[in-house]
RODO-2510 file (C-alpha; in nm, 4 decimals, decimal comma):
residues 456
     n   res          X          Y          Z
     1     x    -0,9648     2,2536    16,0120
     2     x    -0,6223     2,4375    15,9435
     3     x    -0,5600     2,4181    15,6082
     4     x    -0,2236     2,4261    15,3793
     5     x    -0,2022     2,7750    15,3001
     6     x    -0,2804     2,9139    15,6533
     7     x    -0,0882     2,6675    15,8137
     8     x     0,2025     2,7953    15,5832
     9     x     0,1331     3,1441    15,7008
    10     x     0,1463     3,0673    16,0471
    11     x     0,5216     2,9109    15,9877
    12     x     0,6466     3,2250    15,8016
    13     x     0,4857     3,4339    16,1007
    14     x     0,6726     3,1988    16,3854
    15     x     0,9672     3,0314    16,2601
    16     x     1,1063     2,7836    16,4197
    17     x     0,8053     2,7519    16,6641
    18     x     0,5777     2,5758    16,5002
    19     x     0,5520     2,1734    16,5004
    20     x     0,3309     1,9424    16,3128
    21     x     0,5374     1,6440    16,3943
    22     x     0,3090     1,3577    16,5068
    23     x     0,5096     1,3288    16,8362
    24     x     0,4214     1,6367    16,9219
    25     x     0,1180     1,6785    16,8311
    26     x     0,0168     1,3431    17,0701
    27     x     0,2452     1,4653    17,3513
    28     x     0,0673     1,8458    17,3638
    29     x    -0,2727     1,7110    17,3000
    30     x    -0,3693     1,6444    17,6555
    31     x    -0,3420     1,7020    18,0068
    32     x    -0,3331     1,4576    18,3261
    33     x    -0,7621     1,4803    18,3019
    34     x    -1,0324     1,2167    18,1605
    35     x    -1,0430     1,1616    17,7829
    36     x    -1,3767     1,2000    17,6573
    37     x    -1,2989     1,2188    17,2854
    38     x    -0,9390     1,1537    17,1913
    39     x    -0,8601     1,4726    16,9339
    40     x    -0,5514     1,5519    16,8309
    41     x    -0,4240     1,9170    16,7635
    42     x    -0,3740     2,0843    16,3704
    43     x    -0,0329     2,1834    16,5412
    44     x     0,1858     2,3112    16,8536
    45     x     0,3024     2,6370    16,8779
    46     x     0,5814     2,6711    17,1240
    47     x     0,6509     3,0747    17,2373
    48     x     0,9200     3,2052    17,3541
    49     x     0,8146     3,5821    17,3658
    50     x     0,5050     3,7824    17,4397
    51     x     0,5088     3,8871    17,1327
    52     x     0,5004     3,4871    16,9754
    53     x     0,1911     3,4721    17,1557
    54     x     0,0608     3,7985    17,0261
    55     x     0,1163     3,6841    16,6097
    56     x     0,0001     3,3333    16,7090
    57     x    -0,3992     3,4832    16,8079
    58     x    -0,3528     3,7716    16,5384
    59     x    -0,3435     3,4493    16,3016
    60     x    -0,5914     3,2686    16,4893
    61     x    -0,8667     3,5354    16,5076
    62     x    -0,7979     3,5916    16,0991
    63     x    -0,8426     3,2374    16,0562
    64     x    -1,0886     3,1447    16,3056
    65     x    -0,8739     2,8966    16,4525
    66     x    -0,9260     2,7658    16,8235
    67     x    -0,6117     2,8308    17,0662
    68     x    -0,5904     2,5789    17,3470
    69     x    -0,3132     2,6759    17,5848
    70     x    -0,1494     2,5094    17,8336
    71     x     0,1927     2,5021    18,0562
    72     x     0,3053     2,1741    18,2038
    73     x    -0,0047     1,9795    18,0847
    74     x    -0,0351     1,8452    18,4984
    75     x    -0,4355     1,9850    18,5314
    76     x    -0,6648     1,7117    18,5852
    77     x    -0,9740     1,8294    18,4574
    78     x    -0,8681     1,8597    18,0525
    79     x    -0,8444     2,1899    18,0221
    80     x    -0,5936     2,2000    17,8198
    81     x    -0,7349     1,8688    17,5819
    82     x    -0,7128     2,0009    17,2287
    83     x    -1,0223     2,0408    17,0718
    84     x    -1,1094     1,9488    16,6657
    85     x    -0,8919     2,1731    16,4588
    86     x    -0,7453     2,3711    16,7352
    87     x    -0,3782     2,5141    16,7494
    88     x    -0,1695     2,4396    17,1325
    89     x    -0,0393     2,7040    17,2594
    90     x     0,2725     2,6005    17,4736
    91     x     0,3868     2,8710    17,7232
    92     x     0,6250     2,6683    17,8944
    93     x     0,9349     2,8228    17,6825
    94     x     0,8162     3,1408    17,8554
    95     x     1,0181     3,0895    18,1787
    96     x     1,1749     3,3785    18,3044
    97     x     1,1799     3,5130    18,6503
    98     x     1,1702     3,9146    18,5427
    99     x     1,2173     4,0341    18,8709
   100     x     1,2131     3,9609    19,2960
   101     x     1,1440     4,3357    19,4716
   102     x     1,2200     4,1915    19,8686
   103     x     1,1383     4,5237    20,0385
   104     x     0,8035     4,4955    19,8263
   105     x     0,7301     4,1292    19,8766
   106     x     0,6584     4,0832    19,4898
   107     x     0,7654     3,9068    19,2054
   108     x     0,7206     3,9471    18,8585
   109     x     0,7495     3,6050    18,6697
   110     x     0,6654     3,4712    18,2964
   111     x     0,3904     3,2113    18,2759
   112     x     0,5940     2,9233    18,2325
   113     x     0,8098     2,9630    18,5588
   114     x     0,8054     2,6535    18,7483
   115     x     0,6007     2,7008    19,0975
   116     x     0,9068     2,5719    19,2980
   117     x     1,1747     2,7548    19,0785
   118     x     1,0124     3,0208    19,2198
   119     x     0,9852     2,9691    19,5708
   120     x     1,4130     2,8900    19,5127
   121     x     1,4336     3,2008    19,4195
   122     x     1,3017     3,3843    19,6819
   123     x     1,3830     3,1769    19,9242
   124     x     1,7210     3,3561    19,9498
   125     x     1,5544     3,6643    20,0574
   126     x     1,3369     3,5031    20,3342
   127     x     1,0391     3,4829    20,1261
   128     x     0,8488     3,2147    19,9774
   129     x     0,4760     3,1974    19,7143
   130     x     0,2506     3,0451    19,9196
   131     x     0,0352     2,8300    19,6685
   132     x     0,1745     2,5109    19,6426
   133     x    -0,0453     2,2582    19,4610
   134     x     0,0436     1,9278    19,4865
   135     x     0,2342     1,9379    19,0900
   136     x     0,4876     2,2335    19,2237
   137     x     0,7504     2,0825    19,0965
   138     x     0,6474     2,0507    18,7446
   139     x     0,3156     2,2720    18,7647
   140     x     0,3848     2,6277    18,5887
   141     x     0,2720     2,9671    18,7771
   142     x     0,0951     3,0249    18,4517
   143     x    -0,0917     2,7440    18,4522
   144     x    -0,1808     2,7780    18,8298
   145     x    -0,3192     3,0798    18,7642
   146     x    -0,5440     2,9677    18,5405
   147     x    -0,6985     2,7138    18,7273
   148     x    -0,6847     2,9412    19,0427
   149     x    -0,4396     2,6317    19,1730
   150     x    -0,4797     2,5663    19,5922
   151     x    -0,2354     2,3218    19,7531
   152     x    -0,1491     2,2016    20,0532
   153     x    -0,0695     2,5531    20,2131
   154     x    -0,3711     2,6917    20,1416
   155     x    -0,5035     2,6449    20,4963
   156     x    -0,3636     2,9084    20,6203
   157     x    -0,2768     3,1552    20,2978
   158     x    -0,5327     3,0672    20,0446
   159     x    -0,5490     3,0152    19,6600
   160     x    -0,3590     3,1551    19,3930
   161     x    -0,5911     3,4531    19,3641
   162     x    -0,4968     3,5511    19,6885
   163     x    -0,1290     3,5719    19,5689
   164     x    -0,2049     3,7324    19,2309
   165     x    -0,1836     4,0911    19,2291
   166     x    -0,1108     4,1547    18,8354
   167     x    -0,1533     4,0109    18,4828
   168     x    -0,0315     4,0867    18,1419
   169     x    -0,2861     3,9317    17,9325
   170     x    -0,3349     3,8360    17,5972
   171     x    -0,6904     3,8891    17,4228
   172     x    -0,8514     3,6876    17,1338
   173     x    -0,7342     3,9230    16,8941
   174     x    -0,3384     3,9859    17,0209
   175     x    -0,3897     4,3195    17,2328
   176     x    -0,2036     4,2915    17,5381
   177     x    -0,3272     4,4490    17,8301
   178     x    -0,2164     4,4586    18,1728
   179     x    -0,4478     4,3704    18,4864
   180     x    -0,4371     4,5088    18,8446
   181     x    -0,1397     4,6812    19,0493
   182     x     0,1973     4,6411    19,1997
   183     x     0,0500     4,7050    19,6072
   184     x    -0,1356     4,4756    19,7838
   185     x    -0,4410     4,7259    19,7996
   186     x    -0,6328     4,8138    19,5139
   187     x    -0,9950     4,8610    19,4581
   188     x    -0,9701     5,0654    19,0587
   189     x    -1,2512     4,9393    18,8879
   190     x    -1,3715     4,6039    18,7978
   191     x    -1,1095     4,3488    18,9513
   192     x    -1,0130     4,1799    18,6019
   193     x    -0,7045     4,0080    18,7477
   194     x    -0,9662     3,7956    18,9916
   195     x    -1,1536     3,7700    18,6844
   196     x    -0,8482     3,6193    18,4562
   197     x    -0,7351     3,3842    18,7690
   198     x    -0,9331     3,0692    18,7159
   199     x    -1,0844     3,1896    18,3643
   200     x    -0,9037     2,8725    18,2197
   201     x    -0,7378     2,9905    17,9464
   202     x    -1,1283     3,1175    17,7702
   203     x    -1,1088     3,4857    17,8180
   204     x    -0,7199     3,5637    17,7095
   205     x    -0,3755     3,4218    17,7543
   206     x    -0,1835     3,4773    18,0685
   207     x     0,1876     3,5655    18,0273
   208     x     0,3019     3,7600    18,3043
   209     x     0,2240     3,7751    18,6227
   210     x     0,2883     3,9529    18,9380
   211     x     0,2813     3,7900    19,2515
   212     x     0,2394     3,8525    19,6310
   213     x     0,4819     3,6998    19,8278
   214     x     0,5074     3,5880    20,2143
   215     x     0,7722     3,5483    20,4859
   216     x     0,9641     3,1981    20,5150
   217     x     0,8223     3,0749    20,8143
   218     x     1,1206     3,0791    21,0670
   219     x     0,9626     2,7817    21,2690
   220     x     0,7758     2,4593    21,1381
   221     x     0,5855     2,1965    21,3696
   222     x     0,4589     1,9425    21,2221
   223     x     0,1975     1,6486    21,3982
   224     x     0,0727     1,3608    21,2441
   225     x    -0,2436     1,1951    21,4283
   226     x    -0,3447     0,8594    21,3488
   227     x    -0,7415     0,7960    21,4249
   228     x    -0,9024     0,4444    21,4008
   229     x    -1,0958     0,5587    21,1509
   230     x    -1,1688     0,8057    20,8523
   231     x    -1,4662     1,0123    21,0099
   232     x    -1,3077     1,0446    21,3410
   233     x    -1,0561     1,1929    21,1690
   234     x    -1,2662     1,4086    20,9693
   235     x    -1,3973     1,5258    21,3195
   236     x    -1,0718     1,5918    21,4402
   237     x    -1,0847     1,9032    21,1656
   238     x    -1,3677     2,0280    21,3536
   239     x    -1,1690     2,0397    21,6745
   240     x    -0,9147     2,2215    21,5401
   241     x    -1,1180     2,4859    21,4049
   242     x    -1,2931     2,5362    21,7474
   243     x    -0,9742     2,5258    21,9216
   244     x    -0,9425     2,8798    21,6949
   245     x    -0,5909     2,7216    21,6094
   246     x    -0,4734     2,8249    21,2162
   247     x    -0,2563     2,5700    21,1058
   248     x    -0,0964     2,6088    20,7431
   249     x    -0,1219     2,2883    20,6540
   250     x    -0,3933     2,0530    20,7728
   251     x    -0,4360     1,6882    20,5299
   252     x    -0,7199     1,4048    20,5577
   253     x    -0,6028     1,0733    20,3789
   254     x    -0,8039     0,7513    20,4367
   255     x    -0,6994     0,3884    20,4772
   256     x    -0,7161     0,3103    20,1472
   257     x    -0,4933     0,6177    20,0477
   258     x    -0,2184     0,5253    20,3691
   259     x    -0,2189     0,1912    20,2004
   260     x    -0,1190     0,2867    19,8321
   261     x     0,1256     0,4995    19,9596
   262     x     0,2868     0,2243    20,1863
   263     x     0,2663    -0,0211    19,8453
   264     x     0,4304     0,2564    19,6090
   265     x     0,6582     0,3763    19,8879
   266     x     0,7675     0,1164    20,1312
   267     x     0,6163     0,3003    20,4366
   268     x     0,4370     0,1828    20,7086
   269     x     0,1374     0,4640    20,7479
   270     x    -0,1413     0,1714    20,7310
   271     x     0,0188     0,0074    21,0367
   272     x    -0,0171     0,3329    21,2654
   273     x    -0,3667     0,3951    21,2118
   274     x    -0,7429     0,3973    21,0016
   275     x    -0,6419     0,7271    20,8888
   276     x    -0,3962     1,0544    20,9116
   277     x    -0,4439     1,3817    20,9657
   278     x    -0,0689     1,5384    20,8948
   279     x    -0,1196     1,9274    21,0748
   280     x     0,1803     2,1481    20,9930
   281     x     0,2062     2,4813    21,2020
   282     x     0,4307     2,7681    21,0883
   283     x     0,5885     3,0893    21,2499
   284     x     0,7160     3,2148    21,5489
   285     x     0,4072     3,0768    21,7357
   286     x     0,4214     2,7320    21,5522
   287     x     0,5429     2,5208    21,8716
   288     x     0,2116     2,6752    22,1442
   289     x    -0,0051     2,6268    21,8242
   290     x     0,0821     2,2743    21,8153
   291     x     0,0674     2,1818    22,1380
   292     x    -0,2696     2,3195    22,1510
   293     x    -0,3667     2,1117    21,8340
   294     x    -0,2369     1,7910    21,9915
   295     x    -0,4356     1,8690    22,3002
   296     x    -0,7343     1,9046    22,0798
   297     x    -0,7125     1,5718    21,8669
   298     x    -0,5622     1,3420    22,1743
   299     x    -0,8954     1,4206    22,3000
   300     x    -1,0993     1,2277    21,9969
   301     x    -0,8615     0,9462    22,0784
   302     x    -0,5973     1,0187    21,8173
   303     x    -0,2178     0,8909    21,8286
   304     x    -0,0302     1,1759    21,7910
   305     x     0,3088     1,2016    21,7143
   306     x     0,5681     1,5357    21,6394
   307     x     0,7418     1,4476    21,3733
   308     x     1,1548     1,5321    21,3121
   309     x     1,2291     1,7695    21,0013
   310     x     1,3103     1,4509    20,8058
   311     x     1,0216     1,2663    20,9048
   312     x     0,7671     1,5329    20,8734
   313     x     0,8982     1,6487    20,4894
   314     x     0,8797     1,2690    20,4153
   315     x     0,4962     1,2371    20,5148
   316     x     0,3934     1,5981    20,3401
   317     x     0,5845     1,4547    20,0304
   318     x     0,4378     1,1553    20,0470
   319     x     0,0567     1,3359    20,1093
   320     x     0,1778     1,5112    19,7948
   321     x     0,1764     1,1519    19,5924
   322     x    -0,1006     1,0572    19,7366
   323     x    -0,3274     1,1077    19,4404
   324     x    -0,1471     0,8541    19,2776
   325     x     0,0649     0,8406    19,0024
   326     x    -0,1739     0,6949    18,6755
   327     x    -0,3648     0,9190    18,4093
   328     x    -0,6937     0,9490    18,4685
   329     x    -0,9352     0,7606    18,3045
   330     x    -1,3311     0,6609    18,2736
   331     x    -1,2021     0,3418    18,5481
   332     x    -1,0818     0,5492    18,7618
   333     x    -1,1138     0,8851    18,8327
   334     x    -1,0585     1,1718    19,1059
   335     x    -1,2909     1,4856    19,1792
   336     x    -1,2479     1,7750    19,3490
   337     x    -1,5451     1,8690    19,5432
   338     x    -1,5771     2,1206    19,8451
   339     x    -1,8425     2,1236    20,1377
   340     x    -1,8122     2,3790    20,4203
   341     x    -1,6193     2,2708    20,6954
   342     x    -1,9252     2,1647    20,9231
   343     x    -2,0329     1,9608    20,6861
   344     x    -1,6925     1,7207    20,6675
   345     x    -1,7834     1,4272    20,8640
   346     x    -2,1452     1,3568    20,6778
   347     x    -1,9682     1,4303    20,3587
   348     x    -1,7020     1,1676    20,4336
   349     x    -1,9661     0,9269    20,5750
   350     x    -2,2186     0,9545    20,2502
   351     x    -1,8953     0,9164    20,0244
   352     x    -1,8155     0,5757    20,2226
   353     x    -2,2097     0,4544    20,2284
   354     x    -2,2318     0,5112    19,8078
   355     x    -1,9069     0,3726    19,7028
   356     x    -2,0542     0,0559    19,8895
   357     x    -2,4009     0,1257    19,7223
   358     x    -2,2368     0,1190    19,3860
   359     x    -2,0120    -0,1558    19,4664
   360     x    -1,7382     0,0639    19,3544
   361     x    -1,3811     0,1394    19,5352
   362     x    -1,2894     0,5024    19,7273
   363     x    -1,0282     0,6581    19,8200
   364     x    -1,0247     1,0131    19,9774
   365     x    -0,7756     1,2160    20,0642
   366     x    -0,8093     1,6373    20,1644
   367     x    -0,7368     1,9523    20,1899
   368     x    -0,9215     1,9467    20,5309
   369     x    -0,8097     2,3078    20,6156
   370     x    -1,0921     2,4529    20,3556
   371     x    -1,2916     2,1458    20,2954
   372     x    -1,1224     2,0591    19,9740
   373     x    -1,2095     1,6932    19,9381
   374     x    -1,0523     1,4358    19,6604
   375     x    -1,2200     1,1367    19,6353
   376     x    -1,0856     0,9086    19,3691
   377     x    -1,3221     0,6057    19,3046
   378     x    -1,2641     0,3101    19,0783
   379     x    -1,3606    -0,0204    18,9331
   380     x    -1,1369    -0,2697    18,7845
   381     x    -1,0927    -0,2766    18,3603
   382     x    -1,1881    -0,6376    18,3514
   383     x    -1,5532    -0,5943    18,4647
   384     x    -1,6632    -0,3974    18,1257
   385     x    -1,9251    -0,1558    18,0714
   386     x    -2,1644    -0,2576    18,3554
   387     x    -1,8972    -0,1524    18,6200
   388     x    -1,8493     0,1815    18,4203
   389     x    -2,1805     0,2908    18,4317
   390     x    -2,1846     0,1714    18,8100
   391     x    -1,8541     0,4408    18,8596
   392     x    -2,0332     0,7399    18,6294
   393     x    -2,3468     0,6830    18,9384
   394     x    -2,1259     0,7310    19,1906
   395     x    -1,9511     1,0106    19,0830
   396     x    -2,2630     1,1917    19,0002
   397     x    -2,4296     1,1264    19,3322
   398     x    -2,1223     1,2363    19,5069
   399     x    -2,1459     1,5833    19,3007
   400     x    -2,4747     1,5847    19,4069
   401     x    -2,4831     1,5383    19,7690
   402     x    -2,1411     1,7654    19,7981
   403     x    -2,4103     2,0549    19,6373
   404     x    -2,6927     1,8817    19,8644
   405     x    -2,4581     2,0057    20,1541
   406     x    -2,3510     2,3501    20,0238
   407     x    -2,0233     2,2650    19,8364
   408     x    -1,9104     2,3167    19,4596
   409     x    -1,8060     2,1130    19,2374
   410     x    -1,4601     2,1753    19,1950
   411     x    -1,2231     2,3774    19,4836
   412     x    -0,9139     2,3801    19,2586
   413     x    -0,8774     2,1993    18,9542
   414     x    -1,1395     2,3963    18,7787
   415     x    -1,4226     2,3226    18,5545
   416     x    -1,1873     2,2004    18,2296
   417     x    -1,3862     2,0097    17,9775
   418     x    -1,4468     1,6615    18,2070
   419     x    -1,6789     1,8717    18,4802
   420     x    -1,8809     2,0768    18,2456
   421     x    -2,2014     1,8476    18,2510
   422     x    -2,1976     1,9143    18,6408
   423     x    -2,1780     2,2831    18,6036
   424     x    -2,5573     2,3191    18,5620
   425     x    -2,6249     2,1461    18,8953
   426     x    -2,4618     2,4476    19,0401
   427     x    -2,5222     2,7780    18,8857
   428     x    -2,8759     2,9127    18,7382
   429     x    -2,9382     2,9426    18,4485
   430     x    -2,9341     3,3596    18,4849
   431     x    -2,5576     3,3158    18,6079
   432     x    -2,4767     3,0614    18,3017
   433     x    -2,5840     3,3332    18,0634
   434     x    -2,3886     3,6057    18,2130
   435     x    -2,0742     3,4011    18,1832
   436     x    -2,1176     3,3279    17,8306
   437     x    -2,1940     3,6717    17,7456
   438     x    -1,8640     3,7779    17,9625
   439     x    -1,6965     3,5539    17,7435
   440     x    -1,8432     3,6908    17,4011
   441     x    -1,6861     4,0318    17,5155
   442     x    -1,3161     3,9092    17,5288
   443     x    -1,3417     3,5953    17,2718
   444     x    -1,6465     3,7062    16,9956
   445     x    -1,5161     3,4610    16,7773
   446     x    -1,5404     3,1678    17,0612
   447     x    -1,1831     3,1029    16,9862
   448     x    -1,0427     3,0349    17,3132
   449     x    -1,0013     2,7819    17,4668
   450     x    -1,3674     2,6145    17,3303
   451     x    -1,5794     2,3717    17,5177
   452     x    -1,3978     2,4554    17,8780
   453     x    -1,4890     2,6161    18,2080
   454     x    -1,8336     2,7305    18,1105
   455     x    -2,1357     2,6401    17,9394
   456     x    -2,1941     2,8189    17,6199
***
């Protein structure tokens, strides 16, 4: 626990940043992720400078004092829940876009930049950063990277750590260091920016970073097919991939999914079909790569459609809510598996078959481009403690047959605190060792971020 005296010395080192108001420390003391155990934080420490952030772990590592830090709080996996006697570390005062090079495609950006302030930026210039989870407008880059963030554009440009080429880093004890290189090539010694992307906040504190940028497509198509029903569509994946067509955005929602949306949003998606697949193609070769697309799904029996501008920014928006707007909780909760694409349709097919088995309720929607699947199940409050241990045995079966099938157990939202008992199931023992003793080079004291990402 943070007592008096070094909570006093703390204030005189940051003034005006620290809070201990009870507001606050409730607001900062979760993300959008499962509660296991409600804790709140000892207090929140809001930085506006690198050099905030460098005092704030010079005090911690004196004091022993965990550091949880976090951005916009929108992860779902509570990464950044505070843990007993920990200190939050809010970056998202940090939000300054330090410089757009357009001849170099780069950007240099603080780690509280919003993802979409961003991409206004550089739009300007013709350019755009690809990674676009489904939180862009409130998600910081910061906290994207690290999670290692995906989106909806991933398809076609990948993850964040295929847009990160740089990092100005934080350790445990306040040195700053700086990660990686300016060009898109680079092979110096160990790659510690990949390492840092997706570390979670347990191996330093991210607060700059450089980024690759891409060209503004010039031409967008975008298609939705309806199929009768949610494995067809699944299949329809398949046929796009052996049609050797790269689309940059390809979507999977079920019925169930097509009908919250319609309730929350007044459309009609339920009416057109079992189940959408929403392809977007980009470029100057966008219009023959949809056409070829179309060719390939009419022939499963889809309805497709080409949708207007309007139309088409409507249904990736609404794809965007289709997670759903409520917190997480042990009633109802969404994971993020991955399988290999071949492995889609019997993926989506055991999903159905247990939520029946458990007499629990599914809804899946994905990133079909990669296999990034998010199937939210969910049982109703009033039926007690039965129905929640009838939820925790679907969930774990579905963790287990998305391994069964050579998948992980998270393709974007990260490990966090909720999906650490899962982590086992997947990596050897040999490999859960080596991670913990990576992180005892960069945190000895175990003071960041404790009780996330990895087992320790």
């Amino acid at each position: 626990m943070i007592d008096a005296a070094s909570l006093a010395e703390l204030d005189a080192a940051l003034p005006g940043r620290v809070s201990t108001a009870p507001a606050d420390l409730t607001l900062y003391s979760r993300d959008q992720g499962p509660v296991l155990e409600p804790v709140l934080p000892g207090a929140v420490v809001h930085a506006h400078t690198v050099a905030d952030v460098q005092a704030l772990l010079r005090w911690a590592t004196r004091h022993a004092v965990a550091i949880v830090s976090r951005g916009a709080g929108s992860g779902v996996s509570g990464g950044a829940h505070a843990t007993t006697g920990s200190v939050i570390l809010s970056l998202e005062r940090m939000n300054r876009i330090l410089e757009i090079n357009a001849d170099d495609e780069t950007a240099v950006v603080e780690a509280g930049v919003i993802n979409t302030e961003l991409n206004d930026a550089v739009a300007e210039y013709g350019l755009m950063y690809a990674p676009d989870p489904a939180s862009y407008r409130w998600s910081t880059i910061g906290g994207n990277v690290a999670t290692n963030a995906g989106g909806l554009r991933c398809a076609k440009y990948g993850v964040t750590r295929d847009s990160v080429l740089a990092l100005d880093v934080v350790l445990a004890d306040g040195t700053l260091i700086s990660t990686g290189h300016r060009t898109f090539k680079g092979v110096a010694g160990y790659d510690l920016t990949a390492l840092m992307t997706g570390s979670e906040g347990t191996l330093g504190v991210i607060v700059g970073i450089t980024v690759r940028l891409r060209y503004l497509p010039r031409s967008v198509h975008t298609l939705a097919a309806f199929f009768e029903d949610f494995p067809r569509a699944a299949a329809g994946v398949l046929a796009i991939g052996r049609a050797r067509v790269q689309p940059a955005i390809l979507e999977l929602l079920d019925g169930r999914t097509l009908e919250a949306l319609d309730g929350a949003h007044g459309s009609d998606l339920r009416s057109r079909g079992g189940s959408l697949l929403l392809v977007r193609t980009d470029g100057y070769g966008a219009a023959a790569e949809a056409e070829a697309i179309r060719t390939a799904l009419v022939g499963l029996g889809a309805s497709v459609s080409e949708e207007d501008s309007e139309e088409a920014d409507r249904l990736v928006d609404l794809r965007r809510h289709s997670r759903g707007d409520e917190v997480d909780d042990l009633y109802r909760v969404g994971e993020d598996v991955a399988v290999p694409k071949s492995q889609l349709v019997h993926y989506v097919a055991a999903l159905e078959a247990m939520a029946e088995r458990h007499n629990v309720q599914l809804k899946v929607v994905a990133h079909a481009g990669d296999g990034n699947l998010h199937p939210t199940f969910w049982v109703e409050r009033s039926e007690g403690a039965e129905a929640q241990e009838r939820l925790e045995a679907a969930l774990d079966e579905s963790i287990r047959c998305a391994l069964d099938l050579g998948g992980t157990i998270t393709g974007e939202h990260g490990v966090g605190q909720y999906k650490r008992r899962w982590l086992a199931w997947e990596q050897s023992p040999e490999v859960l060792r080596l991670q913990a003793e990576i992180k005892k080079v960069f945190d000895p004291l175990g003071i960041l971020n404790p009780g996330k990402a990895i087992v320790s």
